[in-house]
C-alpha positions as CSV (number, residue, x, y, z in Angstrom):
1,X,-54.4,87.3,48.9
2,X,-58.2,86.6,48.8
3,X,-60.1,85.4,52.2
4,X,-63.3,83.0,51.8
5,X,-65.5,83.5,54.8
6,X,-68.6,82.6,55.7
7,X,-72.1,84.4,54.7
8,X,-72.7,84.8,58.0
9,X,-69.8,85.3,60.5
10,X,-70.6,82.9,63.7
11,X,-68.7,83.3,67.1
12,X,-66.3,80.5,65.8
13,X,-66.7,79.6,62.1
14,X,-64.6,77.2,61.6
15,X,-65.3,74.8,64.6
16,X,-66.5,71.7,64.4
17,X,-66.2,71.3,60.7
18,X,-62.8,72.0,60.1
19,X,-63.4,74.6,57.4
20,X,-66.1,71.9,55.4
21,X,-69.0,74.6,55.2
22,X,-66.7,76.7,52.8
23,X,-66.5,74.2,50.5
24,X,-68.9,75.2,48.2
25,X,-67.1,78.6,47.9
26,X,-63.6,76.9,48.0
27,X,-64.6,74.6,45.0
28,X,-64.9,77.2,42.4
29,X,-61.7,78.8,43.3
30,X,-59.9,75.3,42.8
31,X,-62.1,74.7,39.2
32,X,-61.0,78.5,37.8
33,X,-57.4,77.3,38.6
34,X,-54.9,75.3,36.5
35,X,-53.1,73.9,40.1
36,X,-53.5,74.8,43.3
37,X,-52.4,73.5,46.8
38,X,-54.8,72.7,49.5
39,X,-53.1,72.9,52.8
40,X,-54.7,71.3,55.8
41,X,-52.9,71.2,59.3
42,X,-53.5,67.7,60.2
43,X,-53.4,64.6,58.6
44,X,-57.0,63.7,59.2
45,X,-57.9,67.2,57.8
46,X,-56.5,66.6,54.6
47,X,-58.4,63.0,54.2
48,X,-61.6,64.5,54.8
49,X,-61.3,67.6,52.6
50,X,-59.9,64.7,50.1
51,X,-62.7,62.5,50.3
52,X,-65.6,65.4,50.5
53,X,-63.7,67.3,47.0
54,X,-63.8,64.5,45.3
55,X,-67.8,63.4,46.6
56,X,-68.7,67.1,45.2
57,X,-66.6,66.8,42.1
58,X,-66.2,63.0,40.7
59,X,-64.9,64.8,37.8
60,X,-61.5,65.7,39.5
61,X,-60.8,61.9,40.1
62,X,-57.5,61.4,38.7
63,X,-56.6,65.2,39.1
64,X,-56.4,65.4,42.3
65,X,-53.9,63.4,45.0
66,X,-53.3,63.7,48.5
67,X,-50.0,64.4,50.2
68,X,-48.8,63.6,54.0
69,X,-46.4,62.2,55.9
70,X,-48.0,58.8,56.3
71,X,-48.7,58.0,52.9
72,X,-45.4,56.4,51.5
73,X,-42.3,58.5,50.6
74,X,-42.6,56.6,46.8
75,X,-46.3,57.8,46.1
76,X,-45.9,61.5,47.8
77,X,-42.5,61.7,45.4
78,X,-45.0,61.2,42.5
79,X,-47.6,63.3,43.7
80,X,-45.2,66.3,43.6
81,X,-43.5,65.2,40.5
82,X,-46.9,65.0,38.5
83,X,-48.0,68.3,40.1
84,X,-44.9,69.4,38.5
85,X,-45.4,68.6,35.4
86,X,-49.2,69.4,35.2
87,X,-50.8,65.7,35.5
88,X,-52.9,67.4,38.8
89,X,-55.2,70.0,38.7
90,X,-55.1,69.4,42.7
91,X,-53.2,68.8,45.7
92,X,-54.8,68.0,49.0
93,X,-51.9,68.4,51.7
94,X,-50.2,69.4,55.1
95,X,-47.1,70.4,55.9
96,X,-45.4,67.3,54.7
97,X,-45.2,69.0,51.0
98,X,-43.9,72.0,52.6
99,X,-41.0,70.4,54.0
100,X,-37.9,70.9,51.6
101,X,-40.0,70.6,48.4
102,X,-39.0,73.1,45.8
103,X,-41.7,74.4,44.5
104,X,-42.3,75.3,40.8
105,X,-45.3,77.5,40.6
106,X,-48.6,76.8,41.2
107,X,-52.1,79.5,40.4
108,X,-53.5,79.1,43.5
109,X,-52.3,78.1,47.5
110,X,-55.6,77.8,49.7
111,X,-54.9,77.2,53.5
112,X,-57.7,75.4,55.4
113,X,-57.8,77.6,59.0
114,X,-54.8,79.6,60.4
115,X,-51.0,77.5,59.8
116,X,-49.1,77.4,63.2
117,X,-47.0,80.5,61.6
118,X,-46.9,83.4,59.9
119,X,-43.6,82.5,58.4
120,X,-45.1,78.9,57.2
121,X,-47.6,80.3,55.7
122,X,-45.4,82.9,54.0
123,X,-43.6,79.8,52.6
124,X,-46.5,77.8,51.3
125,X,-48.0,81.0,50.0
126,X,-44.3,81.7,48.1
């Protein structure tokens, strides 16, 4: 287990920006990968680290999804089937692909601030 922090540790570092000012150590991380699992706690989390990846890297369009409980059950069954089979390089997500999903193994899991539980991250972690 690896921790990215900041250069400079603040009094809260990741206020206010959910996480975003890592992304420029988080990217590399994701590129030295084969797959890896992004985990966000809220669905709004997960958009923006989406949409601020892919500004950063246009190269990962079509590598990368997004997975959460309000895109639809038919398009989050194919996200986790073609992370499966090696069609993504990355997966953007919350909880929603933690819930019942059985995992076949992935390089790298990278959890955007703390998960509501030790145990939830234990599980997304494997």
């Amino acid at each position: 287990m690896e921790s990215i922090l900041p250069d400079e540790i603040e009094k809260y570092p990741w206020a206010g920006h959910m996480g975003l000012r890592l992304l420029h150590k988080v990217i590399p991380v994701i590129m030295e990968s084969q797959t890896t699992l992004l985990f966000t706690n809220t669905r709004g989390q997960s958009e923006i680290w989406y949409h601020q990846i892919l500004k950063e890297c246009p190269e990962l369009a079509g590598a990368m999804a997004l997975h959460h409980g309000s895109i639809d059950a038919e398009l989050r069954i194919w996200v986790e089937e073609a992370l499966h089979t090696g069609v993504l390089k990355l997966v953007v997500c919350t909880s929603s692909l933690d819930l019942g999903v059985d995992f076949r193994p992935v390089d790298t899991v990278i959890q955007v601030g703390s998960p509501k539980g030790v145990a939830r991250f234990l599980q997304r972690a494997g």
